[in-house]
C-alpha positions as CSV (number, residue, x, y, z in Angstrom):
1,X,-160.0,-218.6,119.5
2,X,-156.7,-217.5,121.0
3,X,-157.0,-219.7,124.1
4,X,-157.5,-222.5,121.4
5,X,-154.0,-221.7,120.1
6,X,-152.8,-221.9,123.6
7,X,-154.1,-225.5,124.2
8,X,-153.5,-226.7,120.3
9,X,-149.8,-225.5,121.2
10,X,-149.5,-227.0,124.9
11,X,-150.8,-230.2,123.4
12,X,-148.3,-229.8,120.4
13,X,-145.6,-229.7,122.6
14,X,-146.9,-232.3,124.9
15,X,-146.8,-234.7,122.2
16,X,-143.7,-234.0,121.6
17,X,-142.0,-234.7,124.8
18,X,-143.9,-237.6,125.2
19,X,-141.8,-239.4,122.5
20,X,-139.4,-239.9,125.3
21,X,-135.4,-238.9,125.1
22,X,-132.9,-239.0,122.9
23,X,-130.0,-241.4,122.3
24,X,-127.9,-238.7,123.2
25,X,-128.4,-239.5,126.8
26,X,-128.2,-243.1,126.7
27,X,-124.6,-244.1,128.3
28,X,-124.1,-242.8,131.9
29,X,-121.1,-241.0,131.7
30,X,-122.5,-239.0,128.7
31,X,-126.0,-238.7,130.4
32,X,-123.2,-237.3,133.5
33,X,-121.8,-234.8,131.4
34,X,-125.1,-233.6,129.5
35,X,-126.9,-233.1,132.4
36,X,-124.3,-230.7,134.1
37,X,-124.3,-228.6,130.8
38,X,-127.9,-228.4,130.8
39,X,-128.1,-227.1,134.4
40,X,-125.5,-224.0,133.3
41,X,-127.7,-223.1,130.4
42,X,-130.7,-222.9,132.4
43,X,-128.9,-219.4,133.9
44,X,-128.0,-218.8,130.2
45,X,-129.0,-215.3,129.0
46,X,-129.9,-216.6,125.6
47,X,-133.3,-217.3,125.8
48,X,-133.3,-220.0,123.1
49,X,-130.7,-222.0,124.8
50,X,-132.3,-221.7,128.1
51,X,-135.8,-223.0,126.8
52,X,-134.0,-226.0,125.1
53,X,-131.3,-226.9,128.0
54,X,-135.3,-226.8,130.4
55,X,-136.8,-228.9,127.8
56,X,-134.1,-231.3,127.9
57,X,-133.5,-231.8,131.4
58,X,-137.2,-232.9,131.6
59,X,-136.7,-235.2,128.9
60,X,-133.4,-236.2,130.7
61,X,-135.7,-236.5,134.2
62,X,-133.0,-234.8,135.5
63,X,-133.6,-234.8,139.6
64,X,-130.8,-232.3,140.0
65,X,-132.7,-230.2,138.0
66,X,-135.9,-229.7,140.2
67,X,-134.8,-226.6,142.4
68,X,-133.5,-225.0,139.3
69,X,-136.6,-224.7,137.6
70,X,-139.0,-224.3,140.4
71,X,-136.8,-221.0,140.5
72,X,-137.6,-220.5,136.8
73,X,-141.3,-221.3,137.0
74,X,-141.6,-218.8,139.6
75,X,-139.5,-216.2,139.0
76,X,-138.4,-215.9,134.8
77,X,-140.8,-212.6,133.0
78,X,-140.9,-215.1,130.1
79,X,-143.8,-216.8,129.9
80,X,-142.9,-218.9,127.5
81,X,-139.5,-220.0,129.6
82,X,-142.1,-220.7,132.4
83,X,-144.3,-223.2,130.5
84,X,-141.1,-225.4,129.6
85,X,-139.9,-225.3,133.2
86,X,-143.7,-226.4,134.2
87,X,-143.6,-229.0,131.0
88,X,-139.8,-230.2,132.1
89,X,-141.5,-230.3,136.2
90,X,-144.3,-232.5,135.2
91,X,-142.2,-235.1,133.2
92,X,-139.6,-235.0,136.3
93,X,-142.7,-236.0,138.3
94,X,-140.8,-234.9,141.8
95,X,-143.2,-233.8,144.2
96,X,-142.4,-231.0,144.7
97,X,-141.9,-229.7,141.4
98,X,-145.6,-230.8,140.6
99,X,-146.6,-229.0,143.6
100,X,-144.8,-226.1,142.0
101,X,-146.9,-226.5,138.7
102,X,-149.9,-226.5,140.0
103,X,-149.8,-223.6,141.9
104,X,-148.3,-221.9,138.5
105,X,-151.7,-223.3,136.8
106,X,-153.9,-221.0,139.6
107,X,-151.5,-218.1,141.1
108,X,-149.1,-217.6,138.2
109,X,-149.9,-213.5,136.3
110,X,-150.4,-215.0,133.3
111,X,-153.4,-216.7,131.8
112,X,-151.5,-218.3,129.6
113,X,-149.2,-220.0,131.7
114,X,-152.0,-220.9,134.1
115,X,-153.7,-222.5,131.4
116,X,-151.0,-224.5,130.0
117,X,-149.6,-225.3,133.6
118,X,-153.0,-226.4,134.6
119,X,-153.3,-228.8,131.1
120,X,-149.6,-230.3,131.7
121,X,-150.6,-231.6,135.7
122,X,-153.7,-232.9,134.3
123,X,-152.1,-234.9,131.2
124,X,-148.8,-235.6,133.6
125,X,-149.5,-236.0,137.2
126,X,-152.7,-236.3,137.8
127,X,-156.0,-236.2,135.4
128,X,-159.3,-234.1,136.0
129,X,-157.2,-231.8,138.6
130,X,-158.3,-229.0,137.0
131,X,-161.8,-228.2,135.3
132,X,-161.2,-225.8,132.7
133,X,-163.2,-223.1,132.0
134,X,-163.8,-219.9,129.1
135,X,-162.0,-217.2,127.9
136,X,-161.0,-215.6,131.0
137,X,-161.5,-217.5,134.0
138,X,-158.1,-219.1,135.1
139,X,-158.6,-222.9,135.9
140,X,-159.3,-224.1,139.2
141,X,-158.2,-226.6,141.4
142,X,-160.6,-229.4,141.8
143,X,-159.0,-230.9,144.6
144,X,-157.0,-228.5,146.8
C-alpha cells in the first residue's frame, strides 16, 4: 500500500510537469532574470522555496541548472528535495543529469527515492529501463 502512494504521488507530480511552463518564462530577458533567481534559491535554507525554485528550473529546462542539482540529488537529507531535483534532471534531459538519476533510482538510501527516480527515467528518458519490483526490492537496471 505505501509504495502505491509513492507511485500514485510520482505520477501525480509527473502529470503535472508535463503541462509544460509557465508564461512567466516566455520573453528572454525575463526567462534571463528568472532563471538566475532560481539557481540562488536552490541553496535556499527554506525548504519550500528550494523544492519550488528545483521544480521550476526543470520546467524552465534550465541547462545552467544541471550541476546544481546533480549536487542536490546526491547530497540534500531531504528525500523529498531529491525527487524534484531527479523530476527537474529528467525534464532537463542533459546527459549527464539522467545519468545522475538513474544511478539515484539504484544506489540512492532511500527506497523511496529509488523508486520514484527509477519511474521518472522510465516515463522521461528512456522507457522499460527499469523493471520494478515489490515492497522492498529497490528497482534494477535493465540495461546497465
Amino acid at each position: 500500500m505505501k509504495s502505491m502512494l509513492v507511485v500514485g504521488a510520482a505520477m501525480l507530480v509527473a502529470a503535472l510537469a508535463y503541462a509544460g511552463p509557465g508564461e512567466m518564462y516566455r520573453s528572454a530577458p525575463e526567462a534571463e532574470l528568472t532563471e538566475a533567481k532560481l539557481l540562488d534559491d536552490v541553496t535556499c535554507d527554506n525548504c519550500q522555496t528550494r523544492d519550488d525554485a528545483i521544480y521550476d528550473l526543470g520546467e524552465l529546462r534550465s541547462e545552467k541548472a544541471v550541476i546544481p542539482l546533480m549536487g542536490v540529488l546526491h547530497t540534500d537529507p531531504d528525500e523529498t528535495t531529491r525527487i524534484v531535483a531527479a523530476l527537474a534532471l529528467c525534464r532537463i534531459g542533459d546527459e549527464r543529469g539522467t545519468f545522475a538519476v538513474k544511478r539515484a533510482a539504484i544506489f540512492d538510501g532511500s527506497e523511496k527515492v529509488r523508486t520514484v527516480a527509477a519511474w521518472f527515467y522510465n516515463t522521461y528518458v528512456q522507457e522499460g529501463s527499469f523493471e520494478f519490483h515489490p515492497a522492498a526490492e529497490p528497482p534494477m537496471a535493465r540495461n546497465e
